[in-house]
C-alpha positions in Angstrom: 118.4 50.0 62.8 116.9 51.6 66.4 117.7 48.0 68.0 121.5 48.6 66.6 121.9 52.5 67.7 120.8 51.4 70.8 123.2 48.5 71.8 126.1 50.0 70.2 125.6 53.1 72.3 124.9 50.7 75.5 128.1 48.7 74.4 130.3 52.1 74.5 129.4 53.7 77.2 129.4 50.4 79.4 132.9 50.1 77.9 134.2 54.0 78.7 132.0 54.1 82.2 133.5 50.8 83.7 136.8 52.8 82.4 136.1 55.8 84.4 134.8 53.3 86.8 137.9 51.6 87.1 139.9 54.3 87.4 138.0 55.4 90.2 138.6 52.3 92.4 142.3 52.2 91.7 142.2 56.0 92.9 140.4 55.8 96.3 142.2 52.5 96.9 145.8 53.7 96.4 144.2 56.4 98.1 143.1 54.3 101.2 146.7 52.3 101.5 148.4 55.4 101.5 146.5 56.7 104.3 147.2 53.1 106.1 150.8 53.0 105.1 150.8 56.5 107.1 149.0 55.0 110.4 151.2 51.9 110.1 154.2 53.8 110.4 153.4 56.4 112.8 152.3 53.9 115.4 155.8 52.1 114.7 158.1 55.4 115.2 156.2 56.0 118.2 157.0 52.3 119.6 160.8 52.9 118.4 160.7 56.7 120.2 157.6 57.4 122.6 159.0 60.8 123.4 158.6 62.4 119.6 156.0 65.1 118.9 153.8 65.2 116.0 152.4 68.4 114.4 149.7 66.8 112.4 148.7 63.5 113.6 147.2 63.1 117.1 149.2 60.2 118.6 148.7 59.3 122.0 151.5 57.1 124.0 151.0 54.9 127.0 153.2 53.4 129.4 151.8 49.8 130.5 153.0 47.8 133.6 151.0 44.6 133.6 148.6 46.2 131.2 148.1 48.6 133.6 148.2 52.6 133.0 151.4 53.9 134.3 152.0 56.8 132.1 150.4 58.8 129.5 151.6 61.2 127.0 150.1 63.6 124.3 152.6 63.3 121.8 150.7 65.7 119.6 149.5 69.7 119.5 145.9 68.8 120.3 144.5 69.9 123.6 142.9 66.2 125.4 142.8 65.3 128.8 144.8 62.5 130.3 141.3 61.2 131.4 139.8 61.2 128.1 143.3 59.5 126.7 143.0 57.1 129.9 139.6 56.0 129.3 140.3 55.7 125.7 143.4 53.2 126.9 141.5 51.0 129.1 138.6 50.5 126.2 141.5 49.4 124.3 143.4 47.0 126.5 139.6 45.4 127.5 140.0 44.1 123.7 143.3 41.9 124.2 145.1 42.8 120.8 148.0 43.9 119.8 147.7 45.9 117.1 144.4 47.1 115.2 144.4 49.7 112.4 140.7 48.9 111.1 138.8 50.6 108.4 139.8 54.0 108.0 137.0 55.4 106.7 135.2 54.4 109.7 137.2 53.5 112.6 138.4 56.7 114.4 141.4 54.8 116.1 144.3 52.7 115.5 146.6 51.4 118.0 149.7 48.9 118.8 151.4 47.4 121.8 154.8 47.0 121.7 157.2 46.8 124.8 154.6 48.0 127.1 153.9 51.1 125.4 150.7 51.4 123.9 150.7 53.7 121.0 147.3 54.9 120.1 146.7 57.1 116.6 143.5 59.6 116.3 142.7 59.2 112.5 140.6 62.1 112.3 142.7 64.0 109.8 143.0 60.8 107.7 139.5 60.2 107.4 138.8 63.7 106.6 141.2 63.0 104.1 139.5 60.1 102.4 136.2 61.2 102.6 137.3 64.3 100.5 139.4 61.9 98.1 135.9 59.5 98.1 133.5 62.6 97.8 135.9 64.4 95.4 136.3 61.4 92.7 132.2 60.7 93.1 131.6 63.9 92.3 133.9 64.0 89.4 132.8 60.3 88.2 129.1 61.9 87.9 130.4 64.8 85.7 132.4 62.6 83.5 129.7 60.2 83.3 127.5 62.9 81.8 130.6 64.2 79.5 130.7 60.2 78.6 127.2 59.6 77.5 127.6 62.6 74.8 130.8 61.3 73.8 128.8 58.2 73.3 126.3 59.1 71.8 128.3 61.1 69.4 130.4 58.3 68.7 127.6 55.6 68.5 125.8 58.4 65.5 129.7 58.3 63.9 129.6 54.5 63.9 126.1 53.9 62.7 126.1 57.3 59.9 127.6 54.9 57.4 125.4 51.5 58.1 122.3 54.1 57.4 123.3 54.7 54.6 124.5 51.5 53.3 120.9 50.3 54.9 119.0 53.5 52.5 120.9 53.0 49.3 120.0 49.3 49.5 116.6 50.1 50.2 116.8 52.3 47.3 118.4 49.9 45.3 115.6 47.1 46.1 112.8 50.0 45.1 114.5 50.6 41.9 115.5 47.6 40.8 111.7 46.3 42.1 110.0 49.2 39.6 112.5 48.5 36.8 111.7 44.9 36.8 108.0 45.5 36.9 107.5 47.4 34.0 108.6 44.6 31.4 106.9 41.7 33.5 104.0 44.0 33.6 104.1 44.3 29.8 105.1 40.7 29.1 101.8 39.3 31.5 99.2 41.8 29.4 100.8 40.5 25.9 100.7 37.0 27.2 96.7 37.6 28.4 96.4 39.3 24.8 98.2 36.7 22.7 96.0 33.8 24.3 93.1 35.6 22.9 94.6 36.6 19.4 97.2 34.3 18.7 97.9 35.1 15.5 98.5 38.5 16.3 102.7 38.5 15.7 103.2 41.8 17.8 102.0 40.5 21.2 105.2 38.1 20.5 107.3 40.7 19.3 106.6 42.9 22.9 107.2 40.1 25.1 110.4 39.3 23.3 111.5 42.9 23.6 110.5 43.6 27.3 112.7 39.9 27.7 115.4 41.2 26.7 115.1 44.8 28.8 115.3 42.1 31.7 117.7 40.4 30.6 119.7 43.3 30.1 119.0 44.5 33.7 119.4 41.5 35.7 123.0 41.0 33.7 124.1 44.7 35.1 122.9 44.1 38.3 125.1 41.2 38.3 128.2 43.0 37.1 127.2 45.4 39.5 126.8 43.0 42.6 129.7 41.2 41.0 132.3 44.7 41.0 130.9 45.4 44.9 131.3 42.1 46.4 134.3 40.3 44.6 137.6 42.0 44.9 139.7 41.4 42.0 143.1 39.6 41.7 145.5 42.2 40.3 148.8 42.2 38.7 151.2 44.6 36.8 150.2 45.3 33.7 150.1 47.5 30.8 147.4 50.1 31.1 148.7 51.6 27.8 148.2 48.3 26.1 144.5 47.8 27.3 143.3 51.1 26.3 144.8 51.5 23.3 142.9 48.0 22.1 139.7 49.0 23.5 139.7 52.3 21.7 140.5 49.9 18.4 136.8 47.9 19.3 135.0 50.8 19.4 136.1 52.8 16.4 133.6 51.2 14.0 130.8 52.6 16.3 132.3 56.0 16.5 131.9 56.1 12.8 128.4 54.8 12.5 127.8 57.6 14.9 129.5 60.2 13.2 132.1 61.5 16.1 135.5 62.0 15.9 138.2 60.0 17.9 141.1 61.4 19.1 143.6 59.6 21.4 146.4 60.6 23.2 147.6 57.9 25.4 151.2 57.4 26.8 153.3 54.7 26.0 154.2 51.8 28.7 152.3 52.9 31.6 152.5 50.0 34.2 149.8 49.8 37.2 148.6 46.9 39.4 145.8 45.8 37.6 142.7 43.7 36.8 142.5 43.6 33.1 138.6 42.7 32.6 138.0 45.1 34.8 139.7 47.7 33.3 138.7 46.8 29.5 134.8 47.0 30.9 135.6 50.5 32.9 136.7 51.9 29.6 134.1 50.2 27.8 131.4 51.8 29.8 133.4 55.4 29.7 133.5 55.5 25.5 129.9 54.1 25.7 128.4 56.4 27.8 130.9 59.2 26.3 128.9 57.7 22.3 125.7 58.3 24.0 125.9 61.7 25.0 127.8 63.3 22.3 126.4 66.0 20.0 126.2 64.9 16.3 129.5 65.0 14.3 131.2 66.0 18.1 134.8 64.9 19.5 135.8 62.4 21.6 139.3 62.6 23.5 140.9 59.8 25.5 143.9 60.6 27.3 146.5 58.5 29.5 149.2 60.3 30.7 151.6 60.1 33.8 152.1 63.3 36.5 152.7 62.4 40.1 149.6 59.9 39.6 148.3 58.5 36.6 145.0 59.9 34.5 142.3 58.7 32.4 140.5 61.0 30.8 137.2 60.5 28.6 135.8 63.8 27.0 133.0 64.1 25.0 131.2 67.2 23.4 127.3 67.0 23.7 125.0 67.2 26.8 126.5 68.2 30.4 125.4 67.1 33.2 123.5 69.5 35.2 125.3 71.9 38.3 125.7 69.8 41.2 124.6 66.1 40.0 128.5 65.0 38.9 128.4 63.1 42.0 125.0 61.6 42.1 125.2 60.3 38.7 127.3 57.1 40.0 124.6 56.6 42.0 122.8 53.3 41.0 120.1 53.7 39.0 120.3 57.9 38.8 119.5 59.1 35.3 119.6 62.2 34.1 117.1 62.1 31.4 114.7 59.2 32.4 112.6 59.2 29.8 115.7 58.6 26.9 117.4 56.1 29.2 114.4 54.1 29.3 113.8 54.0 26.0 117.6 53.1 25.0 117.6 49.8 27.6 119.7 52.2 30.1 119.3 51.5 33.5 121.7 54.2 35.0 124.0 51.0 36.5 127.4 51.8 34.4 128.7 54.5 36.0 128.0 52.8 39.6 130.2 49.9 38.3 132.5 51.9 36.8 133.4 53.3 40.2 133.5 50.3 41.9 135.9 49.2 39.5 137.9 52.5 39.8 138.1 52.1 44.1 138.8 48.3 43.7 142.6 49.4 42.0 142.6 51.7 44.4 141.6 55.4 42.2 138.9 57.6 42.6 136.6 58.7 39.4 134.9 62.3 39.1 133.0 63.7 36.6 132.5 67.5 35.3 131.1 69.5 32.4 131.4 73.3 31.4 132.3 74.9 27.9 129.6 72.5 26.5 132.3 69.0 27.2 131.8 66.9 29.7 135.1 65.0 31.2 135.3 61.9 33.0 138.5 61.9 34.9 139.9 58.5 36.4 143.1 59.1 38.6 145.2 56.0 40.0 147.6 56.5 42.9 151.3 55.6 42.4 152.8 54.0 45.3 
């Protein structure tokens, strides 16, 4: 998980820093051919009219006859000698080119000759000018740089908050299932070791077929469990009002042989997109779990109805579930009473599938008691 944090944070902030990086370069040089666009065209009004002045570039013009100096003119507001301009010249005409604008950021002149005038273009001010521009966006690159690695990081912590816990519950999941399982095998090996030594001795046989079965019961809700995570079912229009109505039917012979009371209130001809297996086994685990935790000769209420969305409600009078656990308890394996769960082959998987089944039709599922009735509410979105 460490080795993940750290090259999704690497990956971001090389992605947002060659960004800022990026945006930098295109800056400075748009920047830089400004600057040279600037030279370019101030040495080519001066070839076009020698005699114009310039307030803030210091251009220098001078009149060639055989490349030699015959006149010199400050065609700018800065105070230089005709010696220093002259000198300047002759360094220039000892080089035998035409034009040279050279690197701005280094080069302190620029020059052309053109019709025997030899236009020469001080680029203090521009290099002043790009320095600042250079300076300015390093300065700022650094500061977002820092403002980047804490967006980063806060981002690479959003990104990874969920594989964490995805990585934890399946941790937790492989403890639990790990200590479930070991109980019966653990049971099954010391009646095996017993039975081998007394094997006439019925009730060794008798415990290893009914830690067996605890397995088998188990391993088959961790497969409908794997089974309502990983596959996503094919779903069609159907009649809700239909499939609930016929799994009440199933389980009203063991609603009498519990002594509860059934009521049902569920609304004609309500259409959904829809897996039917699914939904027969998510109201299958609702009434069972709803049988299970009803006081004796308590009420049972399933309700359908229709508002703006559609709800399923399964209500049961009997034991709540404690202040602030009706989330937890579609946890995988999260029991409220351990002890009884155990001992009724309970493995605290239904409600986990139950809400996988609920978000694969696209619903959420919540839970709440008070007033001594606990509701389990279902709620599908119409489109």
């Amino acid at each position: 998980m460490k080795k993940l944090q750290i090259k999704t944070f690497i990956t971001i902030l090389s992605i947002l820093t060659l960004s800022l990086l990026l945006f930098i370069v295109i800056f400075n040089v748009q920047n830089y051919n400004r600057e040279v666009r600037i030279v370019r065209d101030n040495l080519r009004h001066m070839n076009d009219k020698p005699n114009a002045i310039f307030m803030d570039t210091n251009i220098y013009t001078i009149e060639l006859d055989n490349e030699r100096i015959k006149r010199i003119r400050n065609n700018s507001n800065r105070n230089v000698s005709n010696s220093e301009i002259k000198k300047l010249a002759n360094s220039i005409l000892n080089k035998n080119k035409k034009e040279n604008i050279g690197i701005l950021y280094f080069n302190r002149y620029s020059y052309s000759i053109h019709n025997n005038v030899l236009v020469i273009s001080d680029n203090i001010m521009n290099q002043n000018r790009l320095r600042y521009n250079f300076i300015s966006s390093l300065v700022l690159f650094i500061l977002l740089e820092i403002i980047i690695v804490i967006i980063s990081r806060i981002i690479t912590n959003w990104i990874i908050k969920p594989v964490e816990i995805s990585f934890k519950k399946q941790k937790d999941f492989i403890a639990d299932a790990s200590h479930e399982l070991k109980t019966p095998l653990s049971v099954i090996i010391s009646s095996s070791e017993a039975l081998e030594d007394n094997p006439k001795e019925k009730k060794w046989l008798k415990n290893i077929k009914n830690e067996a079965d605890r397995m088998n019961i188990l391993i088959n809700d961790l497969l409908e469990l794997s089974k309502s995570e990983n596959v996503v079912p094919v779903l069609s229009q159907g009649n809700l009002s239909k499939i609930i109505e016929l799994q009440v039917l199933t389980f009203e012979a063991k609603i009498y042989e519990n002594n509860l009371i059934l009521n049902d209130n569920i609304e004609d001809n309500i259409y959904i997109n829809l897996n039917e297996n699914s939904l027969k086994q998510l109201v299958e685990i609702l009434l069972d779990n709803a049988i299970k935790h009803s006081k004796k000769n308590g009420k049972i209420d399933i309700n359908l109805y229709r508002k703006r969305d559609i709800f399923l409600e399964v209500i049961n009078e009997g034991e709540g579930i404690p202040a602030l656990e009706e989330e937890r308890i579609f946890e995988r394996f999260y029991r409220v009473d351990k002890s009884r769960n155990r001992k009724d082959n309970r493995y605290g998987l239904g409600l986990a599938i139950a809400k996988n089944i609920v978000e694969n039709h696209n619903g959420s599922i919540s839970a709440k008691s008070e007033n001594g009735k606990t509701m389990f509410r279902v709620v599908f979105k119409r489109k």
